[in-house]
C-alpha positions as CSV (number, residue, x, y, z in Angstrom):
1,X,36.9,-43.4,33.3
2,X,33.9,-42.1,31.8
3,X,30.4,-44.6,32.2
4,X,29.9,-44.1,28.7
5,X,32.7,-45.8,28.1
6,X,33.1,-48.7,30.4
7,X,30.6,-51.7,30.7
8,X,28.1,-51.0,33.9
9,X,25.4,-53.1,33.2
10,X,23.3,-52.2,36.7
11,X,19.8,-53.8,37.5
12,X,17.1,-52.2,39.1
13,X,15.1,-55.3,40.2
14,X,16.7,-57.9,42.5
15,X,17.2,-61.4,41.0
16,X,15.2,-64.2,41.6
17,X,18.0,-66.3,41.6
18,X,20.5,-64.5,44.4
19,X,19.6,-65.8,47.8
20,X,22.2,-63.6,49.7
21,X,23.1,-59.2,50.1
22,X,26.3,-59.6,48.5
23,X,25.3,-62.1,45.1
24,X,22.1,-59.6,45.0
25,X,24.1,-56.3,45.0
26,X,27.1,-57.9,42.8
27,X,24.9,-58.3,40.4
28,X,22.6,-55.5,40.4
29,X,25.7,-53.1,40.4
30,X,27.2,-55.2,37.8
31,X,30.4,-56.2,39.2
32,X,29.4,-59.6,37.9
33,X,27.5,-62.1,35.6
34,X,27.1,-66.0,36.3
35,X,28.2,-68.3,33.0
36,X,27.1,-71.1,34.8
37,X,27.1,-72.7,38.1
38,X,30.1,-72.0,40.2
39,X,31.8,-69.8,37.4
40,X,31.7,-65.9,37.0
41,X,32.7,-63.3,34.7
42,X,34.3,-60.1,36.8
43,X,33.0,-57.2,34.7
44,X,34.7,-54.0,34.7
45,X,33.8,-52.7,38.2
46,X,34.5,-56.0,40.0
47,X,37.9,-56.9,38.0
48,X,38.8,-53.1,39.4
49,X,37.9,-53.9,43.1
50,X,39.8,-57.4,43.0
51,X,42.7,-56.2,41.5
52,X,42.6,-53.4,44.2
53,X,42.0,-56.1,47.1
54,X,45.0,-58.2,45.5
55,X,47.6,-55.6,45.3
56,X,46.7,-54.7,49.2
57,X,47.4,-58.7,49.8
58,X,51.1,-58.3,47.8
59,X,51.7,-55.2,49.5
60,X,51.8,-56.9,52.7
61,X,53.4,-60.3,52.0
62,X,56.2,-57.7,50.4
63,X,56.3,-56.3,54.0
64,X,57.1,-59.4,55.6
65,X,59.7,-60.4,52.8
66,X,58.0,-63.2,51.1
67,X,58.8,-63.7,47.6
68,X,56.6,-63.7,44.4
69,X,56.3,-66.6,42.3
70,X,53.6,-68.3,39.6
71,X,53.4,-71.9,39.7
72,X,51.1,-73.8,37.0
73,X,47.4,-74.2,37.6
74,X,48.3,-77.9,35.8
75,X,49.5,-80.4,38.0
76,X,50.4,-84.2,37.8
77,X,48.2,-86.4,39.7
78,X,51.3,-88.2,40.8
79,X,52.0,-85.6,43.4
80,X,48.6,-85.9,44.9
81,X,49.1,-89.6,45.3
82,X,52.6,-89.5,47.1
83,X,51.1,-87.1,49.7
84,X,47.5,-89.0,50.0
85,X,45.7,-85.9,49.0
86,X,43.9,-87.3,46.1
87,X,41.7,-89.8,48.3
88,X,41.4,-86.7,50.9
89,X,39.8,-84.5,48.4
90,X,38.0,-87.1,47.1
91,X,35.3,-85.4,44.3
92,X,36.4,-81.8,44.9
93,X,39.6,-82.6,43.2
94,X,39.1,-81.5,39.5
95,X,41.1,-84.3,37.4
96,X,41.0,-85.5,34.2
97,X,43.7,-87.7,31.6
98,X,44.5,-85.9,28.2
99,X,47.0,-87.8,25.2
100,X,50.1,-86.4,24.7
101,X,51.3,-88.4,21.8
102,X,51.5,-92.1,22.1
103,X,50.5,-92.3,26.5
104,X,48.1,-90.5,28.4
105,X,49.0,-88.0,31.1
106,X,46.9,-87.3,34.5
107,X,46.5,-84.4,35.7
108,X,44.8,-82.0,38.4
109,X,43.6,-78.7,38.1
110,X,45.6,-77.0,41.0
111,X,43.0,-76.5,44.5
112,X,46.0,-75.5,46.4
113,X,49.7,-75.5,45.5
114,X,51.2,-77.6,48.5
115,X,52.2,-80.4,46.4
116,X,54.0,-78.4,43.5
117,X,56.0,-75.6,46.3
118,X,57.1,-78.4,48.0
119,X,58.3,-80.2,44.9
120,X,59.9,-77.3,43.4
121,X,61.9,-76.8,46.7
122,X,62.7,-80.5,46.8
123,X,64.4,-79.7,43.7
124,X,66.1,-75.9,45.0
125,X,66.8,-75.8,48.8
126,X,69.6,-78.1,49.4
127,X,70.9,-76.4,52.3
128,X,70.6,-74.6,55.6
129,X,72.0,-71.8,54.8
130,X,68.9,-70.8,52.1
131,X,66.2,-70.8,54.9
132,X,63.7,-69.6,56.7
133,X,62.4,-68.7,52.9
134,X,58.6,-68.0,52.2
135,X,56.9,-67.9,48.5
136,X,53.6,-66.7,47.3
137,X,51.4,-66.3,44.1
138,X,48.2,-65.4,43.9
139,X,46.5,-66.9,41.4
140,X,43.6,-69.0,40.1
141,X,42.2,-72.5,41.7
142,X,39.8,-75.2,41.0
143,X,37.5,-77.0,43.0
144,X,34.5,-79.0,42.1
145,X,31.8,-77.4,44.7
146,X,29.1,-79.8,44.9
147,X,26.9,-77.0,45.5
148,X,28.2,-73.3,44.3
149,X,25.8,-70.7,46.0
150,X,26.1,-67.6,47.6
151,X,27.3,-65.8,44.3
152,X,31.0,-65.6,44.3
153,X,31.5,-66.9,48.3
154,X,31.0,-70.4,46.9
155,X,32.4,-71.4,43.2
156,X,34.8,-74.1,41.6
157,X,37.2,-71.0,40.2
158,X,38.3,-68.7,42.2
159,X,41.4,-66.4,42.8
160,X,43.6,-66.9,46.4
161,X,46.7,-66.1,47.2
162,X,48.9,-68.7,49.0
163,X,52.2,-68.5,50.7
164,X,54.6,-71.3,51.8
165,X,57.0,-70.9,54.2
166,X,60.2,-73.0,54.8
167,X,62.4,-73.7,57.6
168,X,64.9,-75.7,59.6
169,X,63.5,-75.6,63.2
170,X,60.0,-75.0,64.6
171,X,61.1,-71.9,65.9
172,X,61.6,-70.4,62.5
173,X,58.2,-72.0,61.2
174,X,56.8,-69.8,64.4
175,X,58.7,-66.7,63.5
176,X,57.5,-66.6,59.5
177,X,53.7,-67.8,60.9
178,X,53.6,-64.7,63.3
179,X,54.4,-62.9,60.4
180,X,51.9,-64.0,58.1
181,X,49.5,-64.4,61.0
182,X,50.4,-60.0,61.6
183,X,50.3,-59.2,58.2
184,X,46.6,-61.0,57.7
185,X,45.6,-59.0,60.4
186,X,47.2,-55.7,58.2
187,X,45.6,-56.7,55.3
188,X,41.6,-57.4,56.3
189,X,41.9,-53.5,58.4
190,X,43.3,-52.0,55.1
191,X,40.4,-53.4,53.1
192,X,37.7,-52.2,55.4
193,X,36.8,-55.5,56.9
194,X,35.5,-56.4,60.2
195,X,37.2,-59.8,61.4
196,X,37.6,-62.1,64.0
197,X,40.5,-64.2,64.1
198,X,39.7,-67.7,65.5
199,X,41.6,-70.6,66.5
200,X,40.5,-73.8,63.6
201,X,40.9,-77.4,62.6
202,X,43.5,-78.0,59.9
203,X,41.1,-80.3,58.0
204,X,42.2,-82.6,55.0
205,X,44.9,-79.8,53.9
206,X,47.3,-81.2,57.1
207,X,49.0,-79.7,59.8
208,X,48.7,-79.4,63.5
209,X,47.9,-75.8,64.2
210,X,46.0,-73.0,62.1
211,X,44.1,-70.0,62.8
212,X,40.7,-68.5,60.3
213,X,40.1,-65.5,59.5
214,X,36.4,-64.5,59.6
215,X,34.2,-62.4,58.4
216,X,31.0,-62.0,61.2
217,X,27.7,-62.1,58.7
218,X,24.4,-63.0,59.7
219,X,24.8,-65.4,55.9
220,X,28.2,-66.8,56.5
221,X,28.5,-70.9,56.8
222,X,30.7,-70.9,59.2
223,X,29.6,-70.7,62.7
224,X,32.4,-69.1,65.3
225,X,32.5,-69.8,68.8
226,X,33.7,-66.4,70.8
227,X,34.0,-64.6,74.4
228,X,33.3,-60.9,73.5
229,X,34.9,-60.2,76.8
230,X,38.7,-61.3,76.2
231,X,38.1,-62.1,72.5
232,X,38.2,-65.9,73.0
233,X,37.8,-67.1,69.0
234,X,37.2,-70.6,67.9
235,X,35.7,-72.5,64.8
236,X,32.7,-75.2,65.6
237,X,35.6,-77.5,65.3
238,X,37.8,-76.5,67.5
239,X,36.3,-74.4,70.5
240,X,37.1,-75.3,73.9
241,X,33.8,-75.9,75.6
242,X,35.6,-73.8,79.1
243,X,35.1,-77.7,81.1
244,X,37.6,-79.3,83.2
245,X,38.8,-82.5,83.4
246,X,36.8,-84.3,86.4
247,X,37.9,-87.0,88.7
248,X,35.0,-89.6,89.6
249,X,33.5,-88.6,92.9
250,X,30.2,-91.0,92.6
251,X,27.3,-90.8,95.9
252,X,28.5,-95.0,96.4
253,X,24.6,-94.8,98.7
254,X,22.2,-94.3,95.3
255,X,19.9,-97.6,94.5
256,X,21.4,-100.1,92.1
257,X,20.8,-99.6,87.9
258,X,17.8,-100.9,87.1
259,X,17.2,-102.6,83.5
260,X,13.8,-101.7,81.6
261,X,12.5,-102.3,78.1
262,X,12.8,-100.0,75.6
263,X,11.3,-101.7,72.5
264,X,12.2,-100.6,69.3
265,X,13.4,-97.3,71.0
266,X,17.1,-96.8,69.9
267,X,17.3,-93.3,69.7
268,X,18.1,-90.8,72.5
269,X,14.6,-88.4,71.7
270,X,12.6,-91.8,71.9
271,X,13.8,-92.9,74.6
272,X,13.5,-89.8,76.5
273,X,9.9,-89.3,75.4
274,X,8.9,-92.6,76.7
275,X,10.9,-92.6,80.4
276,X,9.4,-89.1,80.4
277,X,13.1,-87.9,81.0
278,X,15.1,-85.0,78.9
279,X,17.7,-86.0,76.8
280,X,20.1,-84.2,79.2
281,X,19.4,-86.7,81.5
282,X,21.2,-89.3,79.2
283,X,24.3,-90.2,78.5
284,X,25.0,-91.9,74.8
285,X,27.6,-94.5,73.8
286,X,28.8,-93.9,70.5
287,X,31.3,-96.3,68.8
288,X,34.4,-95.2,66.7
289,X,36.6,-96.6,65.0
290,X,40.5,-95.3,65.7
291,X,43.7,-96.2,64.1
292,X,41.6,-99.6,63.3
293,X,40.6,-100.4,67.0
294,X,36.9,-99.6,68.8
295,X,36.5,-96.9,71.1
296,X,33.2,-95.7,73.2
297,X,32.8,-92.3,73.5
298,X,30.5,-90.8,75.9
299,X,28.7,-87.7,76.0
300,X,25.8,-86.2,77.9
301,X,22.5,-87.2,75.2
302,X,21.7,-83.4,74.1
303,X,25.6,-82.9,73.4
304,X,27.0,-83.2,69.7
305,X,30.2,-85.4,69.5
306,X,33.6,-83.1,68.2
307,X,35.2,-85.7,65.8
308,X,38.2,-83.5,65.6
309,X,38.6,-83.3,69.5
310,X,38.1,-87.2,69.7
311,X,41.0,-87.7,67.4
312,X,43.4,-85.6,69.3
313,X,42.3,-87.1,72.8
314,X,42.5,-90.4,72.0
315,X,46.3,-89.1,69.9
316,X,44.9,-91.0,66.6
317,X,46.1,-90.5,62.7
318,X,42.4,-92.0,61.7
319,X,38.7,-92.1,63.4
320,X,35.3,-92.7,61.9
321,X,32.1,-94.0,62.8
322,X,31.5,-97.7,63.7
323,X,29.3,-100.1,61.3
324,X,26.8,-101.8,62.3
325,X,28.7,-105.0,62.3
326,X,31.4,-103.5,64.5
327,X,28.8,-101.7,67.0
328,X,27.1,-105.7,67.7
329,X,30.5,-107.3,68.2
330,X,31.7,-103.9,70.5
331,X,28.6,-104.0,72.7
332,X,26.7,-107.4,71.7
333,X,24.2,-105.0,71.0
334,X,22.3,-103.7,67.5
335,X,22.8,-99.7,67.3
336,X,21.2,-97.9,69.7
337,X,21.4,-99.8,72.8
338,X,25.2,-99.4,73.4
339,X,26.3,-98.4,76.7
340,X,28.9,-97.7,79.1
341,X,28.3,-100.7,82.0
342,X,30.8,-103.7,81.6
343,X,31.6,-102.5,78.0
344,X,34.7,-103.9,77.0
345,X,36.5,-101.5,74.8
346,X,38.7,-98.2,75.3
347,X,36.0,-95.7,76.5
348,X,36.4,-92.1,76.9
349,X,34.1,-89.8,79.0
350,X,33.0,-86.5,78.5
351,X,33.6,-83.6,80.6
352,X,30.2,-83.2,80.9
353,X,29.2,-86.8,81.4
354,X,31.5,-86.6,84.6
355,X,29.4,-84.4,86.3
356,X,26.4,-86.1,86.3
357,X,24.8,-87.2,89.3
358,X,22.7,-89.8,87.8
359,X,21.6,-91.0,84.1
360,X,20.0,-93.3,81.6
361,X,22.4,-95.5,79.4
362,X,22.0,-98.1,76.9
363,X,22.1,-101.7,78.9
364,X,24.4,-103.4,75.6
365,X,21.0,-105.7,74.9
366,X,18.0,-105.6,72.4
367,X,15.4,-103.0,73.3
368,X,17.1,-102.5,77.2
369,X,18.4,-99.4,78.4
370,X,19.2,-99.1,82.3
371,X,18.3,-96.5,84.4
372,X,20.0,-94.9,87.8
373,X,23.3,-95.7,86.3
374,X,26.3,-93.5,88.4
375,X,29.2,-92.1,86.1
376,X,32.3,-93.2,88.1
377,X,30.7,-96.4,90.3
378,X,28.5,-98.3,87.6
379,X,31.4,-97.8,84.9
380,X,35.0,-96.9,86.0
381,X,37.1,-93.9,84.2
382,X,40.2,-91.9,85.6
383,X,39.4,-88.4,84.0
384,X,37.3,-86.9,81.6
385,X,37.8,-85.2,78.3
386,X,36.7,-82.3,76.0
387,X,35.0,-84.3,73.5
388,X,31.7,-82.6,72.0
389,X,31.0,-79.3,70.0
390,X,31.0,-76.1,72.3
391,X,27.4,-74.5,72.6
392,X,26.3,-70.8,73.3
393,X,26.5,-69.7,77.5
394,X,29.3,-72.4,78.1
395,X,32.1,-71.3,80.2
396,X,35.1,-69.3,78.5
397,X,37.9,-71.1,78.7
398,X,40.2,-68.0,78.9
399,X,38.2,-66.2,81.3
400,X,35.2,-66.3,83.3
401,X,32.8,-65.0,80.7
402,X,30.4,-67.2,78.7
403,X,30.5,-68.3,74.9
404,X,28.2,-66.8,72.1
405,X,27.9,-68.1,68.0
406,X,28.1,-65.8,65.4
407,X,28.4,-66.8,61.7
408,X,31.0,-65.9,59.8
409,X,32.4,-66.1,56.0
410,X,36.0,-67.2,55.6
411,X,38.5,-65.0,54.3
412,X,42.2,-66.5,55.0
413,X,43.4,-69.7,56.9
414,X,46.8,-70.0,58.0
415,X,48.5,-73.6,59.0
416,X,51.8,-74.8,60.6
417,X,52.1,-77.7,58.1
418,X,55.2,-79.3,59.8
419,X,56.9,-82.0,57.6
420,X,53.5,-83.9,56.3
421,X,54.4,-82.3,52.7
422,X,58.2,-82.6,52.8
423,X,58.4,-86.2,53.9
424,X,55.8,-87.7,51.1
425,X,58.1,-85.8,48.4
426,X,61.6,-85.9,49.8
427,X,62.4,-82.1,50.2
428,X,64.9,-82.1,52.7
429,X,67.9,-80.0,53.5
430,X,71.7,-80.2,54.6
431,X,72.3,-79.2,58.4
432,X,75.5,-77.6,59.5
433,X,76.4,-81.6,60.6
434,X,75.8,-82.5,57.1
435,X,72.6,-84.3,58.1
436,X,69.5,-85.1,56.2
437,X,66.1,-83.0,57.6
438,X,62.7,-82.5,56.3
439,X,61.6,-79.1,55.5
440,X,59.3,-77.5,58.0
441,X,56.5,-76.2,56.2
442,X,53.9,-73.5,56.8
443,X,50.9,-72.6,54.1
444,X,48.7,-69.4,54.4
445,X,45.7,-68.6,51.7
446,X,43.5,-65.7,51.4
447,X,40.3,-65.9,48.9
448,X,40.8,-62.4,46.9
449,X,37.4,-62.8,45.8
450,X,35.9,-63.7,49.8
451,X,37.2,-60.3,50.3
452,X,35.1,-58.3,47.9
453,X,32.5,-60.7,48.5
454,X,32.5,-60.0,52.0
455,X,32.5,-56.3,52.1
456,X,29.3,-56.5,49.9
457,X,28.0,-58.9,52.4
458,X,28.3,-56.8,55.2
459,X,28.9,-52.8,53.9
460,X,25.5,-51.8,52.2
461,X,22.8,-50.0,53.0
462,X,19.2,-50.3,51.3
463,X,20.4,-48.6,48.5
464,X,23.2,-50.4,47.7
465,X,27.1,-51.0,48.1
466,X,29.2,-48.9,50.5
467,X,32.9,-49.4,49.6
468,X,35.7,-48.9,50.9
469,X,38.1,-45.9,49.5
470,X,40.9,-48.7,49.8
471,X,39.3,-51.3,47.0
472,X,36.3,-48.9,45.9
473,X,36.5,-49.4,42.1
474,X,36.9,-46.0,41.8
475,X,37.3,-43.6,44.4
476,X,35.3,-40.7,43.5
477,X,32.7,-40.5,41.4
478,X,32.0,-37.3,39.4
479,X,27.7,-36.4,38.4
480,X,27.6,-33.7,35.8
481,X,23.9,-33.0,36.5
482,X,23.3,-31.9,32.4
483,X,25.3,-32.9,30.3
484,X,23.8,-31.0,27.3
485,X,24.5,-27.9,29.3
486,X,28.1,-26.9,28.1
487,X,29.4,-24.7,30.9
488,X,28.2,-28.0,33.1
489,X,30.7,-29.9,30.7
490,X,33.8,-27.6,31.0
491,X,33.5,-27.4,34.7
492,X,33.2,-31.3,35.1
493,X,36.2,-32.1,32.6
494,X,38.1,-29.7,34.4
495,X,37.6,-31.5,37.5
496,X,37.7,-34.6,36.1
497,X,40.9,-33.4,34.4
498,X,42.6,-32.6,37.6
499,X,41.2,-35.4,39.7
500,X,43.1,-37.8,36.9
501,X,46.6,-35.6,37.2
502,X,46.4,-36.1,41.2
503,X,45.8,-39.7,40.8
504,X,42.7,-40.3,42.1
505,X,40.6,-43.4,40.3
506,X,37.5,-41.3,39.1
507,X,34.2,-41.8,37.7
508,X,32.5,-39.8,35.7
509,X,28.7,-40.4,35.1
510,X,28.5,-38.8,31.7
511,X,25.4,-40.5,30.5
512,X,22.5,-38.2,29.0
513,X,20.4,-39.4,31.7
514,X,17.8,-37.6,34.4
515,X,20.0,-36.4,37.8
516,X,17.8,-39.1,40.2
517,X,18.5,-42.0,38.2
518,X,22.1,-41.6,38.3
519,X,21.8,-41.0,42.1
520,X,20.3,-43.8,42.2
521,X,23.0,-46.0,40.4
522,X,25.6,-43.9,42.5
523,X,24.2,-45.4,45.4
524,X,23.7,-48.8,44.5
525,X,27.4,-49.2,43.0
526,X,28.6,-47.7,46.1
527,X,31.7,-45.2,45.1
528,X,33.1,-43.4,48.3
529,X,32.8,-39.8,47.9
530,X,30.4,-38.7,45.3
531,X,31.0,-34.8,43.8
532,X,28.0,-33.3,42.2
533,X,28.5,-30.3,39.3
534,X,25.1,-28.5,38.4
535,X,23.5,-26.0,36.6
536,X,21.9,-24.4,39.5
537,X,25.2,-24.8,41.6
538,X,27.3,-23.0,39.1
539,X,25.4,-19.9,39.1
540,X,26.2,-19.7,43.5
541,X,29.8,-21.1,42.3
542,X,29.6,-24.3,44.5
543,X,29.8,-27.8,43.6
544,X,28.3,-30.8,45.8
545,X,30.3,-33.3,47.9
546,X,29.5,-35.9,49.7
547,X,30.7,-39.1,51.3
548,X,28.2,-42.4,50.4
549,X,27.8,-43.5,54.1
550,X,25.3,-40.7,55.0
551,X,24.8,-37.3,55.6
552,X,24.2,-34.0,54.1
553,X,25.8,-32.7,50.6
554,X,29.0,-30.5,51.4
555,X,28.9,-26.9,49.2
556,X,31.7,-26.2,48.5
557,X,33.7,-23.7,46.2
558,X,34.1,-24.5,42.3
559,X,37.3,-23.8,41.9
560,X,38.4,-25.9,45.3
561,X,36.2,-29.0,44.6
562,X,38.8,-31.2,43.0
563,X,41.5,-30.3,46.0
564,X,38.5,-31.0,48.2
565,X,37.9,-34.5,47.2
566,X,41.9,-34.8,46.6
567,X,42.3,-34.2,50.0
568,X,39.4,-35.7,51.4
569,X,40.7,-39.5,49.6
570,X,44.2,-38.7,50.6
571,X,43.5,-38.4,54.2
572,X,41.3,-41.7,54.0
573,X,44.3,-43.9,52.4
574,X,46.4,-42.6,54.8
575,X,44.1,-43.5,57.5
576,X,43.1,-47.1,55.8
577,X,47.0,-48.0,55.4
578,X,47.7,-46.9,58.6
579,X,45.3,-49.8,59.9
């Protein structure tokens, strides 16, 4: 492709408006243009990198023989209902009714496909004998992002792939989920990404067990939980905080609790401040509600409660947060002043909680929190659980390292769905006993655009992008350093000519333009391997070559320069697929 010829709109200054590397240098090497919040328009040059990053993703689902299908982005609201998805989503499920006719229809605009695969195999698999199978597409989604930022990380359209996979026993779920699991790995190392694998929550999507795939960027959302010694990897949500259950072993010979007043003080930081304690020193009582019964849960007062890990501890389908109401008829107390002595409901206990020698509670009364209280003789427990978010220097629960956060942007997330999907819309199959089974589900998504995103996020320099030769959008790009100068011309078409015929994606910067602008806008759009044709060089015979991550310009012969960079891009797929 010649510039003149495609649409490159670059931008010198940096937009007021991008708060983030890779929406600044998206847009200022014009790879793409906002047409309003949460919606983009991929200009040539980043239409060309995601179409590269997409065929990498079906390259590899190929490899583990997953099929290729297009389901509709249109979808009947009907099937969010029978699966309870349409409450789960709640306002990031785009819906709308439309009149077909005489009746109006509902639909969704598709955020995921789980509900139509599993329909159309309620409808196809009828037997044993056509499974394991796994399906993919990757295609466009909707989401109504409350708040769309970031550029393209964040946005209510975006293009994903997603695979499904189907089976008859857990084992085979586990089989075709190693695979995908693998071929992630495959596909992030071809593209040029640094990522950490990390163990995650499944969230409102369902399932029981699912790994992210993260980008580490000092912007990402995400915060990951990790051990860089064994390589320990976990999501806020999920990390192991490294504790171990604990036994009560309480000092029976400490003085007796002691009541005091604490007017109007119902936080822990108030309370603290005025007993002149730290909040580490306390332990709070917070009141859930699970499966529609109260529950105390108790961690240590500078801790943050791990909804996700409550659930699973206490082996509940539903938990939120006590009202008010609740709270006073749980603890006969207004909120604040809850605590753990003669409370009458379910309580749970904290690793951490376990270990204390001594702390501060709420005394279950108006403005009265008790002091000296004993975990294990002033309220009775028989272990203790792994209940609160993991925090940086606890113990590694796979070693004996210690925990660090990072941030990270989410590229892929892959679930072992189980039956949730199957048994709300009655896709079963036929065993060899002629006996009715639910299908055993797995679902795995990438976000094709979360790719290029994050290699701008995280490969640039100050003067711009750094791609890739693997989803560059082109792969070498070609300066003819005067293009009024006609034996320049020749040389560079010839080049250009053969670099074409060897199937490299070329560039060539054939604007009338001065030799440092163009280097300039080389380096901010970030091509791999730059070759430079000049008048000066002509005259020695050389050409210029050189890679975009650094160094000094490469002379090399005229008449080898296109096997040069043929050669040079050839070893670096070779060395990018072998990944």
């Amino acid at each position: 492709m010649r510039w003149s010829q495609t649409l490159i709109p670059t931008m010198k200054e940096i937009p007021a408006d991008a708060e983030i590397p890779s929406h600044q240098l998206m847009l200022r090497a014009g790879l793409i243009r906002q047409l309003m919040a949460g919606a983009y328009t991929y200009l040539p040059l980043g239409t060309r990198a995601i179409r590269k990053a997409a065929e990498i993703v079906r390259e590899e689902m190929d490899r583990t023989g997953a099929v290729e299908l297009s389901m509709p982005a249109l979808q009947p609201i009907e099937l969010f209902e029978r699966t309870g998805r349409r409450d789960a989503f709640g306002n990031v499920l785009i819906n709308f009714p439309i009149r077909r006719r005489d009746h109006n229809v509902h639909l969704a605009l598709g955020p995921t496909h789980e509900e139509v695969v599993t329909d159309l195999m309620s409808r196809l698999i009828s037997s044993y004998r056509q499974l394991p199978i796994t399906v993919y597409q990757i295609q466009t989604k909707f989401r109504n992002e409350e708040r769309p930022r970031f550029g393209v990380l964040r946005t209510s359209e975006f293009l994903m792939k997603d695979a499904y996979s189907f089976a008859t026993t857990v084992e085979q779920l586990n089989e075709s989920y190693q695979k995908m699991y693998d071929a992630y790995c495959r596909i992030y190392a071809r593209c040029g990404l640094e990522f950490i694998p990390v163990e995650a929550e499944s969230g409102p999507i369902g399932g029981d067990a699912s790994h992210e795939f993260m980008i580490p960027a000092e912007n990402g959302e995400d915060r990951i939980v990790r051990c860089t010694s064994c390589g320990y990897a976990a999501n806020l949500e999920r990390a192991d905080t490294g504790r171990q259950p604990q036994k009560p072993t309480p000092d029976e010979n400490k003085p007796a609790p002691q009541t005091v007043d604490t007017p109007g003080l119902g936080s822990i930081e108030a309370v603290a401040s005025f007993l002149k304690i730290q909040p580490s020193e306390m332990i709070k009582t917070l009141i859930y509600v699970a499966d529609e019964k109260p529950v105390a849960v108790l961690l240590r007062g500078d801790h943050e409660a791990n909804d996700g890990k409550i659930r699973r501890a206490l082996g509940a389908k539903s938990l939120e947060m006590a009202d008010n109401a609740t709270i006073e008829k749980s603890t006969n107390a207004p909120v604040g002043f809850a605590g753990p002595v003669d409370i009458k409901i379910t309580t749970l206990v904290d690793h951490d909680v376990a270990l204390m020698p001594v702390a501060v509670v709420g005394a279950n009364a108006a403005d009265k929190h008790t002091t000296g209280v004993i975990p294990g003789r002033d309220f009775s427990f028989d272990t203790s659980f792994d209940l609160r978010n993991a925090e940086a220097d606890d113990p590694c629960p796979k070693c004996e390292s210690h925990l660090e956060f990072v941030h990270g942007i989410e590229v892929g997330h892959v679930f072992k769905l189980g039956t949730k999907y199957s048994e709300s819309l009655d896709a079963e199959f036929l065993d060899e006993k002629e006996q009715r089974h639910p299908l055993i589900m797995g679902c795995y998504g990438i976000g094709v655009n979360r790719i290029v995103a994050g290699l701008a996020e995280t490969c640039h320099d100050e003067n711009g992008l750094i791609w890739p030769v693997s989803i560059a959008p082109y792969e070498v790009e070609l300066i003819p350093l005067n293009v009024s100068d006609p034996e320049v011309m020749k040389h560079a078409e010839e080049i250009y000519t053969e670099l074409q015929n060897a199937g490299i994606d070329v560039l060539m910067d054939d604007r009338d333009a001065r030799p440092g602008f163009k280097f300039k806008d080389a380096d901010l759009i970030g091509i791999p391997l730059r070759l430079i044709v000049g008048g000066k060089g002509l005259k020695e015979g050389i050409a210029e070559i050189k890679w975009r991550t650094g160094g000094e310009a490469e002379k090399i012969p005229l008449n080898e320069a296109a096997n040069n960079a043929i050669n040079k891009i050839v070893d670096e797929r070779k060395r990018l697929a072998a990944q």
